[in-house]
C-alpha positions in Angstrom: 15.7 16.3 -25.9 18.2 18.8 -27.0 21.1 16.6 -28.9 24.7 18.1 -29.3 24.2 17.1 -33.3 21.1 18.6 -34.8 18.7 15.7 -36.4 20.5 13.2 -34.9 17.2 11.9 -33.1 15.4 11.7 -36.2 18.5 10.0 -37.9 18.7 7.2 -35.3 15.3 6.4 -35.5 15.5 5.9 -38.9 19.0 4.2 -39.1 17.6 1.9 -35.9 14.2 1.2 -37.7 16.2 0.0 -40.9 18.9 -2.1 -39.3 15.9 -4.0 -37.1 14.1 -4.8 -40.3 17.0 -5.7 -42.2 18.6 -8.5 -39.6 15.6 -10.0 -39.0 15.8 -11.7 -42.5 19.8 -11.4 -42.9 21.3 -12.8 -39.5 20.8 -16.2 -38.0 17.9 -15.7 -34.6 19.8 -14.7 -31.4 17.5 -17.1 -28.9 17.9 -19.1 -25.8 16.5 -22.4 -26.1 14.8 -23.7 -23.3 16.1 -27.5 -23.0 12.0 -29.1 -22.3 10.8 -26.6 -24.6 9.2 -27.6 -28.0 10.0 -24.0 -29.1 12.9 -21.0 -29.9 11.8 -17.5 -30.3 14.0 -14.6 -31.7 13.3 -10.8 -31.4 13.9 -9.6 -35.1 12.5 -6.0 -35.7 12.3 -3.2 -32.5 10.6 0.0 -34.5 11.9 2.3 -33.2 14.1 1.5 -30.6 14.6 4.7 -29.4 11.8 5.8 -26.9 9.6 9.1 -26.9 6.7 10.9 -25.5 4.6 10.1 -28.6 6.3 7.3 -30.2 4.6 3.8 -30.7 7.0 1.1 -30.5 6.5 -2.0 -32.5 8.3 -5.7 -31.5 8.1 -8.2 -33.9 9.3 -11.5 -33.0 9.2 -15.1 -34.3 8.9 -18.4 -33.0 9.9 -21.4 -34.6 8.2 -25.3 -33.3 11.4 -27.1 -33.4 9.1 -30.3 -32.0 7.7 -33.0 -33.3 4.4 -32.4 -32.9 2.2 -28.9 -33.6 2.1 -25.8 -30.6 -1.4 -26.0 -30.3 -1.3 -23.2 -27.0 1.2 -20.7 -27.0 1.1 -17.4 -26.0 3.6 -14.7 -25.8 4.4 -12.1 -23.3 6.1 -8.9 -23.9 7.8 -7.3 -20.7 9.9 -4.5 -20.0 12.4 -3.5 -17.3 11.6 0.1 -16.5 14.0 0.1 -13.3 16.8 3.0 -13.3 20.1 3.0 -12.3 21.2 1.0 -15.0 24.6 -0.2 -15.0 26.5 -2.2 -17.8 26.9 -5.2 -15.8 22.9 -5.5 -15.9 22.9 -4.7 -19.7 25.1 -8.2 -20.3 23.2 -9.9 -17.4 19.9 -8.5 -19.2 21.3 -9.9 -22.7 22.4 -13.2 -21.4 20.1 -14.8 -19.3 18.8 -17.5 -19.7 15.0 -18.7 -19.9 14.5 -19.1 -16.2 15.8 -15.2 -16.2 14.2 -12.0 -15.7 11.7 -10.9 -18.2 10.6 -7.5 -16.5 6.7 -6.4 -16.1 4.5 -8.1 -18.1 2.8 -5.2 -21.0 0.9 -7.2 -23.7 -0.2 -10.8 -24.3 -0.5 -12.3 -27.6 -2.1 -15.6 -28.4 -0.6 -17.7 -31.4 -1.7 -19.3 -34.0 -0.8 -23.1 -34.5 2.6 -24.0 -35.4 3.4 -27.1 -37.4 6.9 -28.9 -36.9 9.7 -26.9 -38.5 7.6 -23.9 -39.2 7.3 -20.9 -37.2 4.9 -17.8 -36.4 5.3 -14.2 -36.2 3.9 -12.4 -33.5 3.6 -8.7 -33.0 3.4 -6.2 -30.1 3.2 -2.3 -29.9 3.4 -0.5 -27.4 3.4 3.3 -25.9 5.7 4.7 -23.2 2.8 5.0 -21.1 1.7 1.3 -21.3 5.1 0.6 -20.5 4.9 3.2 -17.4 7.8 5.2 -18.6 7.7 9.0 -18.7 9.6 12.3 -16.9 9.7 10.0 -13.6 12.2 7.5 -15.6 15.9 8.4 -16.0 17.4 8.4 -19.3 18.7 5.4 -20.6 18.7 2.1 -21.7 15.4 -0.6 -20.6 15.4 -4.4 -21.3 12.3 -5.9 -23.1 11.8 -9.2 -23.8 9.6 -11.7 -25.5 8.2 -15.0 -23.1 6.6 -17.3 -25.1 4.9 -20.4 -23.2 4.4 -23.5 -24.6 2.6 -27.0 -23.6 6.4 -27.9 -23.0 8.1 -25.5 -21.4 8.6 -21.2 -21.7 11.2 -19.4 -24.0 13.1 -16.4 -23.6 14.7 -13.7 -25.8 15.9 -10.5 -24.7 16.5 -6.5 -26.6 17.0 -3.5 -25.2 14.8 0.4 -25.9 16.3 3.7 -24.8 14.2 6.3 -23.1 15.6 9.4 -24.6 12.7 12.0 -25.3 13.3 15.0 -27.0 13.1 18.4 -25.0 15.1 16.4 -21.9 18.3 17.6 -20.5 21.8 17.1 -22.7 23.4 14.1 -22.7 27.2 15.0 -23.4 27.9 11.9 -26.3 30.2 9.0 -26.1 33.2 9.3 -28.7 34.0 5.8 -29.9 37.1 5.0 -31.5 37.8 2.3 -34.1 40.7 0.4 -34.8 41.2 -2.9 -36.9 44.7 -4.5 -37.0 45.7 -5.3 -40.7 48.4 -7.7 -40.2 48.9 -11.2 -41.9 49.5 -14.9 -40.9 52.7 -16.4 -39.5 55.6 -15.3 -42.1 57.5 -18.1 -43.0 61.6 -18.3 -42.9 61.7 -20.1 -45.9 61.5 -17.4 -48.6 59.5 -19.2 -51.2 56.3 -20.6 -48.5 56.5 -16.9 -47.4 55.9 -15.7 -50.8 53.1 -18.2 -51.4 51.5 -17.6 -48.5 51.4 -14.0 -49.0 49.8 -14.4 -52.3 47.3 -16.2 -51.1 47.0 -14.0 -48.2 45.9 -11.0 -50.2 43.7 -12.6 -53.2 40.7 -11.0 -53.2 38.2 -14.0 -51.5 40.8 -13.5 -48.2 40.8 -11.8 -44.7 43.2 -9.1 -45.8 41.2 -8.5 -48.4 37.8 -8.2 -46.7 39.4 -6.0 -43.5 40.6 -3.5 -46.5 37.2 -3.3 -48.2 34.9 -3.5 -45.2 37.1 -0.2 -44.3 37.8 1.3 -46.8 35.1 3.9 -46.1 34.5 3.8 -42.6 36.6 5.9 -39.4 38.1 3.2 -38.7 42.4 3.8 -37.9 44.6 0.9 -39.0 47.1 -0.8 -37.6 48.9 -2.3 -40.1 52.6 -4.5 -40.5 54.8 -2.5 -42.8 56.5 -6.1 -43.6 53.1 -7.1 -44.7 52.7 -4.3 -47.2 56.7 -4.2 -48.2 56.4 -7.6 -49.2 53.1 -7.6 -51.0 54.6 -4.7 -52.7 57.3 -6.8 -54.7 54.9 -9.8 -55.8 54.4 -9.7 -59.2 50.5 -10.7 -59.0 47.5 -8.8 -60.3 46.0 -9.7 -56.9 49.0 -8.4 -54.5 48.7 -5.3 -56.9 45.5 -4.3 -56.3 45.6 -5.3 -53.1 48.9 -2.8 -52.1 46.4 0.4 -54.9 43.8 -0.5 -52.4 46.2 -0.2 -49.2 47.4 3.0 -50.6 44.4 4.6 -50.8 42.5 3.2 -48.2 45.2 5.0 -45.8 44.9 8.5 -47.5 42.6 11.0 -44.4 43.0 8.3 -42.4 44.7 7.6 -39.0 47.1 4.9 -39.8 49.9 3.3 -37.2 52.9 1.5 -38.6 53.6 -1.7 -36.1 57.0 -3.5 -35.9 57.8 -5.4 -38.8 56.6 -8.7 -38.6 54.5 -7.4 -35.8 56.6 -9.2 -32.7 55.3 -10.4 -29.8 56.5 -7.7 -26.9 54.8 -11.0 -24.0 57.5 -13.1 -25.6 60.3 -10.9 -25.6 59.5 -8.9 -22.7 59.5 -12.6 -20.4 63.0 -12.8 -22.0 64.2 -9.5 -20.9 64.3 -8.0 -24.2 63.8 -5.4 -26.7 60.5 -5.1 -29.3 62.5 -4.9 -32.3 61.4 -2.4 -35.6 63.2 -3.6 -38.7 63.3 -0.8 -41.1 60.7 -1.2 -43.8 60.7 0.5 -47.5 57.6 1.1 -49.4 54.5 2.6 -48.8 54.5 1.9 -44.9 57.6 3.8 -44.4 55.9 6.7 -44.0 53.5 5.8 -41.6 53.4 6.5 -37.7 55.2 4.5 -35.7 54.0 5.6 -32.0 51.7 2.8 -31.6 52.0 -0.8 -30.5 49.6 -3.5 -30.0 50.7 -6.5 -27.5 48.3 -9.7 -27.6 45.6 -10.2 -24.8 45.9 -10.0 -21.7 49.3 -8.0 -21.1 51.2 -8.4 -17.7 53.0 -5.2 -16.6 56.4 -6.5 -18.1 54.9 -6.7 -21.6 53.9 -3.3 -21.0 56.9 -1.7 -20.3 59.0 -3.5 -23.2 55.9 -2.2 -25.3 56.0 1.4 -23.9 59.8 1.3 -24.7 58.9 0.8 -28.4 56.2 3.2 -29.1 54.4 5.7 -27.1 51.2 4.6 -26.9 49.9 0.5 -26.2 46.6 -0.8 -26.4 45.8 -3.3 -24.0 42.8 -6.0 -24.6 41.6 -8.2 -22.0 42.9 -6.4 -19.5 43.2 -3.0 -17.2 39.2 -3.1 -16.6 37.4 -0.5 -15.0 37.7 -1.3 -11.3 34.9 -2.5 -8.9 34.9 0.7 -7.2 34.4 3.2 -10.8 30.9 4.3 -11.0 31.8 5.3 -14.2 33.1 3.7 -17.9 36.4 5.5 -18.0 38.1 7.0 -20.5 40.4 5.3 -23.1 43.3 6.3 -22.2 45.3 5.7 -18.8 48.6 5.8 -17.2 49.9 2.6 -16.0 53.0 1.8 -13.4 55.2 -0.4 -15.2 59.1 -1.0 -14.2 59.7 1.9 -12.4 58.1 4.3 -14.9 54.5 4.9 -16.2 53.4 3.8 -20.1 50.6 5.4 -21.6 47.5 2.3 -22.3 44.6 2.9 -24.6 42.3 0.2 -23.1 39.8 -1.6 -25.5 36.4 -1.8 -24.3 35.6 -5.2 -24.4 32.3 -5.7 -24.4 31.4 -3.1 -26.9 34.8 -4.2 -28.9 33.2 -8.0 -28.7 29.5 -6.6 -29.9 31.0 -4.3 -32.6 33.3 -7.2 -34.1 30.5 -9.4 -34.0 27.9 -7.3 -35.9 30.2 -6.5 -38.5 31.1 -10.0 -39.5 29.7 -13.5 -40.4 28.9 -14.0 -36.7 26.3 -11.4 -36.4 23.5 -11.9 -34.5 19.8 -10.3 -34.3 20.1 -7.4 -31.4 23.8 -6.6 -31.8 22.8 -3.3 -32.5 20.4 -2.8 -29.9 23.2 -4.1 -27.3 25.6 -1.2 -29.1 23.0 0.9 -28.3 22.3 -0.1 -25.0 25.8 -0.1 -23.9 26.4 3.2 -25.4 23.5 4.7 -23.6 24.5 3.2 -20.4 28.3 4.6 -20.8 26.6 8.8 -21.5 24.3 7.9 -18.6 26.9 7.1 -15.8 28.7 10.7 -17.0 25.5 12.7 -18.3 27.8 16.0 -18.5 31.0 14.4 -19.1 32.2 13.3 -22.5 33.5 9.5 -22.3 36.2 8.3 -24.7 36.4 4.5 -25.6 38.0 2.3 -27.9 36.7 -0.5 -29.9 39.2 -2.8 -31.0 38.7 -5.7 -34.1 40.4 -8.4 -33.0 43.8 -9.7 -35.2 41.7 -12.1 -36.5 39.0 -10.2 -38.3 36.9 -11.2 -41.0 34.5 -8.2 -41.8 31.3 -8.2 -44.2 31.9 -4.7 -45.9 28.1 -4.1 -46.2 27.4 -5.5 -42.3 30.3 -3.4 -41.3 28.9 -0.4 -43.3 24.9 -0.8 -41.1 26.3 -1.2 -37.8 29.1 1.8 -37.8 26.0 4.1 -39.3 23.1 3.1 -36.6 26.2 3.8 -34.5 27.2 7.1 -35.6 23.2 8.1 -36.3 22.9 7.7 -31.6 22.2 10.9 -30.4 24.4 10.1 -27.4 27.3 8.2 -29.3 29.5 8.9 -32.1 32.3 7.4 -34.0 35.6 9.7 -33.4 39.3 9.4 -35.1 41.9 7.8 -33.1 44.2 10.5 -32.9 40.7 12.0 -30.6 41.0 9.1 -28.2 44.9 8.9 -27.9 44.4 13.0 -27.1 42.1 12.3 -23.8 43.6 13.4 -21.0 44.8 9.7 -19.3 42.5 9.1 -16.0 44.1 7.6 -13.4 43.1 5.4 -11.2 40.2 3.9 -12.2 40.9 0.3 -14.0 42.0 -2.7 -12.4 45.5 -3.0 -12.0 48.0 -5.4 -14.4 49.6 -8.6 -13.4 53.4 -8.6 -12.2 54.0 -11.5 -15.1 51.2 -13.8 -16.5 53.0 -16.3 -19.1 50.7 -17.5 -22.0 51.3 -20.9 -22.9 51.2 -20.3 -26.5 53.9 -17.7 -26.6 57.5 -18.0 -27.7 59.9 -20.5 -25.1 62.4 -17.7 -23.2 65.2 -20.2 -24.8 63.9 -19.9 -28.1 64.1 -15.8 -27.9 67.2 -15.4 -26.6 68.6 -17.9 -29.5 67.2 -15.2 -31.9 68.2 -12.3 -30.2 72.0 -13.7 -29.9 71.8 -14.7 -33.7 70.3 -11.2 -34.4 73.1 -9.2 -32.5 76.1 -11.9 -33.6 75.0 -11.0 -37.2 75.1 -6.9 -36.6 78.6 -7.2 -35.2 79.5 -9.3 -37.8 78.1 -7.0 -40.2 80.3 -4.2 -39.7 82.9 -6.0 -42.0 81.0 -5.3 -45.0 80.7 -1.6 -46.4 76.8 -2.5 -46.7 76.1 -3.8 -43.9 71.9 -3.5 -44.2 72.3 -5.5 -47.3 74.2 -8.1 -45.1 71.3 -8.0 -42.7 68.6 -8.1 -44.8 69.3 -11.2 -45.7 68.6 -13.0 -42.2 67.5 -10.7 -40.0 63.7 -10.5 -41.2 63.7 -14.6 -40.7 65.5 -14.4 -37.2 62.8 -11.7 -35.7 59.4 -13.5 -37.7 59.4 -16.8 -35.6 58.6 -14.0 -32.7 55.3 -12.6 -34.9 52.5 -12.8 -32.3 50.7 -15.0 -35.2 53.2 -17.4 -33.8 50.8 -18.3 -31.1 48.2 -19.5 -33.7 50.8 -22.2 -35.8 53.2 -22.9 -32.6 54.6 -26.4 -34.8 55.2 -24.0 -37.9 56.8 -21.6 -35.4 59.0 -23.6 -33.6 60.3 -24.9 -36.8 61.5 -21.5 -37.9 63.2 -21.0 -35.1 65.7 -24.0 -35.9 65.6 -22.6 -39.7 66.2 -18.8 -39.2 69.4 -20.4 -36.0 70.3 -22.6 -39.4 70.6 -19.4 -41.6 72.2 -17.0 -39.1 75.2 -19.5 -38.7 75.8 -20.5 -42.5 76.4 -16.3 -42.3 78.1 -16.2 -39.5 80.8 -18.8 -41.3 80.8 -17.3 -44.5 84.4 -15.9 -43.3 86.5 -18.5 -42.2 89.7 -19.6 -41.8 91.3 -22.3 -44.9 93.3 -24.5 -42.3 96.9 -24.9 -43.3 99.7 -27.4 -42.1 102.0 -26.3 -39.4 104.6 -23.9 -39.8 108.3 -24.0 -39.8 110.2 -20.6 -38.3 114.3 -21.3 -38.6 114.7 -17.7 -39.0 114.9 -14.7 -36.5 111.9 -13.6 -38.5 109.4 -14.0 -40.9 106.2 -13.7 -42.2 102.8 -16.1 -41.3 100.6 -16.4 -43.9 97.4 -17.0 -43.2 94.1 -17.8 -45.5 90.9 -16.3 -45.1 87.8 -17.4 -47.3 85.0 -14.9 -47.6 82.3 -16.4 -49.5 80.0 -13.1 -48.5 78.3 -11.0 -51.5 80.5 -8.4 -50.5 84.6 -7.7 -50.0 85.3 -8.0 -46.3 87.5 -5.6 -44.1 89.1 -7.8 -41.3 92.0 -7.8 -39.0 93.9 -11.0 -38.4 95.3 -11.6 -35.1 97.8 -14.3 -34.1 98.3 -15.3 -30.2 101.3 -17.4 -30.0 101.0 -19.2 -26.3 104.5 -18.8 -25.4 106.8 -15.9 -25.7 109.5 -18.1 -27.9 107.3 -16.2 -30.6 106.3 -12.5 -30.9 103.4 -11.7 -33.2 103.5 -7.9 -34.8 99.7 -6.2 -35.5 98.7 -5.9 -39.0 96.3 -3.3 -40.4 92.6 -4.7 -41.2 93.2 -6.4 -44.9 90.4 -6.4 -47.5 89.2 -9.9 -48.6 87.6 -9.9 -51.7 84.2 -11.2 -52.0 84.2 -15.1 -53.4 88.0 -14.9 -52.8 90.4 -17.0 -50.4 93.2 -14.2 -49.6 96.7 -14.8 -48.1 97.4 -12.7 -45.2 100.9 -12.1 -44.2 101.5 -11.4 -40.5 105.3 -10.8 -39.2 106.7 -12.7 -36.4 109.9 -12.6 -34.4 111.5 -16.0 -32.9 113.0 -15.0 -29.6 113.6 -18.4 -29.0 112.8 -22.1 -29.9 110.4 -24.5 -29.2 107.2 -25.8 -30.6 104.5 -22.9 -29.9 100.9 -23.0 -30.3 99.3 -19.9 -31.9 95.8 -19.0 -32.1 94.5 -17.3 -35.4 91.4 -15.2 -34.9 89.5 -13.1 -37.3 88.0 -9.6 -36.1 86.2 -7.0 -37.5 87.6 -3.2 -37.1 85.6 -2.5 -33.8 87.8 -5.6 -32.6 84.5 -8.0 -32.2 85.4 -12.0 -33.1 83.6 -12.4 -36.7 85.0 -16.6 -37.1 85.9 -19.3 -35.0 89.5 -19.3 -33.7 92.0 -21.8 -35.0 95.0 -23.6 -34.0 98.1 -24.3 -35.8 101.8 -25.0 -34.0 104.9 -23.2 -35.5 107.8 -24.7 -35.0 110.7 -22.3 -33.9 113.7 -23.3 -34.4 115.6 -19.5 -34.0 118.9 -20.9 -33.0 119.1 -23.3 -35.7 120.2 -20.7 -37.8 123.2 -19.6 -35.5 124.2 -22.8 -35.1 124.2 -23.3 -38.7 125.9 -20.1 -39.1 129.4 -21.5 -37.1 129.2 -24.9 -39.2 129.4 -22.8 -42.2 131.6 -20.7 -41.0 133.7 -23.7 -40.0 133.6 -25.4 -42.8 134.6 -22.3 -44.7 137.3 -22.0 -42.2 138.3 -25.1 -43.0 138.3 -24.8 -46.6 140.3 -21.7 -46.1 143.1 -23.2 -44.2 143.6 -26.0 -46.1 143.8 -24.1 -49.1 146.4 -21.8 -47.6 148.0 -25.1 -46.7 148.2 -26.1 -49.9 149.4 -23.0 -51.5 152.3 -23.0 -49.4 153.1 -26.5 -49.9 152.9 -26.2 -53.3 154.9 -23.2 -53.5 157.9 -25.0 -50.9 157.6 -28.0 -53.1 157.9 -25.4 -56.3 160.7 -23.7 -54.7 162.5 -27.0 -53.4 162.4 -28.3 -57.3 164.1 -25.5 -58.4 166.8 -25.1 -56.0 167.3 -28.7 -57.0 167.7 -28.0 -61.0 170.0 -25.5 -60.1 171.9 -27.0 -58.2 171.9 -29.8 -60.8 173.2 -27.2 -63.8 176.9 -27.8 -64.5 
């Protein structure tokens, strides 16, 4: 067969050949045990698996008397399914059924050798195309063989797959598979010093993070990674977050790497809520990343969709949007979806070969995991044979990679003739082919995510504290200091620690209102307004990090009293400050006035108080003619005097005169 790579043939052979021999000792058995049967029997080494004119194939499989008493009588049976028109549906049927299954036309017989209790046997076939009745009459693709093995007690079943692909056939256009492993971190907590601990333990060297950054560190696999994640492990003063963040670094030079939200929020949650995904700016070495990718959890409904397409332009769905019953054909990655009105762009993770792939790179891998990659891949090229498909294989958030199992299966892999591992910025290029997945869910509800209440109790706090923010010249200094714990409790890790989660809520609600009354009113007694005028003075404590810039309103409730509007006043930071606000009495009577506290934009940034102001305007009048009486008084009665004294002055001396001889 003429290959689009040249020696790619050869390769997989070889690549195929090795990864066979290699699990067969490495991987615990892939069997299916018979529940009468005295017996388990694994397919380890398929040499090579990749079918030719003149190759010899060679199965090697063992079987293990899990009885009490010795197999005296077995036999094995090898069989192959030479049928074509494979689909994928038959490759997991082929790979998952049972004993009682299908085991395909029986090629070889071997007898075995007894087998004492907890020992086992090896038995060996090999066989030609032409004993297995495959040549220029098959089509190209994938065949099933399996391994029967009959006991005194009952018959045993385990199950590979071969791929006819001679060379000198017709071109097979390849599948392009794209790889892409979340790097994001446990639930963060609110309380800044369990968050720091976690992360430290988070990134030592014997953790997940850890592995998913060495098992990738040279493979084409794209990240997805939380910014938060890396900012954080940036500033912890540990040889283990430091190598961890060198490692980060580098790992994300020539690669394709996609900045999430920070704290990677749950769009399910907050989309059932009716709201925003927020992005938190991050600092650090994530700050530069791209941002036009976001990854919901499984199993998005068409509402999570649409809040996800609103925050970056591509979302990759798992768990949902599958290929439809009536698509002859795997389709491509990419695909438009009808969400709210509009239509988002999904990059659909093939789940099956997303399942296999995560599986035979980790600590669950299982003998034929390969073969399956192979057999699905081959399947995939043979529904399009002149079309190039484009799929996506997506680790789940969970991941825990073996670097050197991860290292095996994305070379037998890349080494297929008909497949091939591809960037991600080659998938998220595909032209978007409609109509050809099932469609999403108006609204499907997980019962792990985020209560509706809860959310909107963050988003308040979160938008009360930006309004109340803008008193403050830095006012992302002021919001770094609870916004991070108001939008974590939202993480999509949430769903794994919902007690944890929950309780961060009430915390980071906590936090937001100690903020929120940082700037407060001091309460004073009531006032006392004889005059016409005056001034109010009231005291406002700001207990911020920062001087304030606020306006302080007064709303007398009856018109006795007239406030005036006073320019914003600076309150210094740690300070209680008197502000003085002028009033006019227009009358008297006991008036209640209402104190508020605003920011420049003229949002409310404390609770209201009340204080009564007694106006007592006409008091002064009043006092005014008393005075002025008494004065008049005084006045009088002094004139009265004088001119009594000066009669009594004059009369004294008319009388000595008159009294002078």
């Amino acid at each position: 067969m003429t290959h689009p790579r040249s020696g790619a043939w050869a390769r997989a052979v070889a690549v195929l050949a090795a990864i066979g021999a290699f699990s067969l000792g490495t991987v615990p058995a892939a069997s299916a045990d018979d529940a009468t049967s005295n017996a388990t029997v694994s397919i380890g080494e398929v040499t090579p698996a990749i079918l030719d004119y003149d190759t010899e194939v060679t199965v090697v499989a063992t079987v293990t008397n899990t009885g009490s008493e010795p197999i005296t009588d077995a036999t094995a049976r090898l069989g192959i399914d030479r049928e074509d028109g494979h689909t994928r549906s038959w490759v997991e049927t082929w790979s998952t059924a049972d004993d009682d299954g299908p085991v395909g036309l029986e090629i070889l017989t071997e007898e075995i050798d007894e087998i004492e209790p907890g020992e086992d046997a090896s038995v060996t076939f090999e066989f030609t195309r032409a004993q297995a009745g495959i040549g220029s009459w098959t089509d190209w693709g994938a065949h099933g063989i399996a391994v029967a093995v009959s006991t005194g007690d009952g018959v045993v079943v385990d199950r590979t797959f071969v791929v006819w692909s001679p060379e000198g056939s017709d071109d097979v256009a390849p599948v392009q598979v794209g790889l892409l492993a979340p790097v994001v971190g446990p639930l963060v907590s609110t309380d800044p010093t369990t968050a720091e601990l976690a992360l430290t333990d988070a990134v030592r060297p014997d953790r997940r993070l850890a592995d998913v950054v060495a098992a990738t560190e040279d493979q084409p696999i794209a990240w997805a990674v939380d910014p938060w994640l890396v900012q954080e492990a940036n500033l912890v003063e540990t040889d283990d977050a430091e190598s961890w963040v060198a490692d980060v670094v580098a790992g994300a030079q020539d690669r394709d790497v996609f900045a999430l939200p920070a704290l990677d929020p749950d769009p399910a949650a907050l989309a059932h809520a009716g709201e925003d995904v927020p992005r938190l700016d991050v600092t650090g070495p994530g700050s530069e990343w791209r941002t036009d990718l976001i990854w919901p959890a499984p199993a998005p409904d068409q509402a999570t969709v649409a809040a996800s397409a609103d925050a970056a332009d591509f979302v990759v769905v798992t768990g949902a949007l599958a290929p439809s019953a009536s698509s002859v054909a795997t389709p491509d990655a990419t695909t438009r979806v009808d969400v709210d009105g509009s239509s988002a762009t999904a990059v659909v993770a093939d789940e099956s070969l997303s399942d296999l792939i995560t599986r035979a790179t980790s600590g669950d891998a299982e003998v034929g995991d390969a073969r399956q990659v192979m057999a699905e891949t081959a399947t995939i090229a043979a529904e399009r044979p002149s079309q190039t498909t484009t799929v996506l294989a997506a680790f789940p958030r969970d991941w825990t990679p073996d670097a050197e199992l991860t290292a095996d299966a994305l070379s037998a892999l890349d080494a297929l003739p008909w497949a091939g591992v591809v960037d991600l910025d080659t998938v998220l290029e595909t032209t978007p082919t409609p109509g050809s997945r099932t469609p999403l869910p108006a609204s499907v509800v997980a019962d792990a995510e985020l209560d509706v209440a809860d959310v909107d109790l963050l988003v308040r706090d979160r938008a009360s504290i930006a309004e109340f923010s803008t008193i403050v010249e830095d006012p992302d200094a002021l919001l770094a200091q609870v916004d991070p714990a108001l939008v974590a409790p939202t993480a999509i890790a949430g769903r794994d620690e919902p007690e944890a989660r929950d309780s961060d809520v009430v915390i980071a609600h906590g936090r937001a209102a100690e903020l929120l009354d940082a700037v407060s009113i001091v309460e004073s007694s009531d006032y006392n307004l004889i005059a016409e005028s005056g001034d109010l003075r009231v005291n406002v404590q700001n207990d911020l990090g920062q001087d304030a810039t606020v306006q302080v309103v007064l709303e007398p409730d009856d018109s006795a009293l007239q406030a005036d509007t006073v320019p914003p006043a600076v309150i210094t930071a740690g300070t209680v400050t008197p502000v003085p606000v002028p009033v006019t009495a227009v009358g008297s009577g006991d008036v209640n006035v209402t104190i508020s506290i605003l920011a420049p934009d003229g949002s409310r940034v404390a609770d209201s108080s009340t204080f009564e102001v007694r106006v007592r305007a006409d008091w002064a009048g009043v006092g005014l003619w008393v005075i002025s009486i008494i004065l008049g008084g005084f006045l009088v009665g002094g004139i009265w005097r004088t001119v009594r004294r000066h009669r009594r002055s004059t009369a004294t001396a008319r009388s000595e005169q008159g009294a002078t001889p």
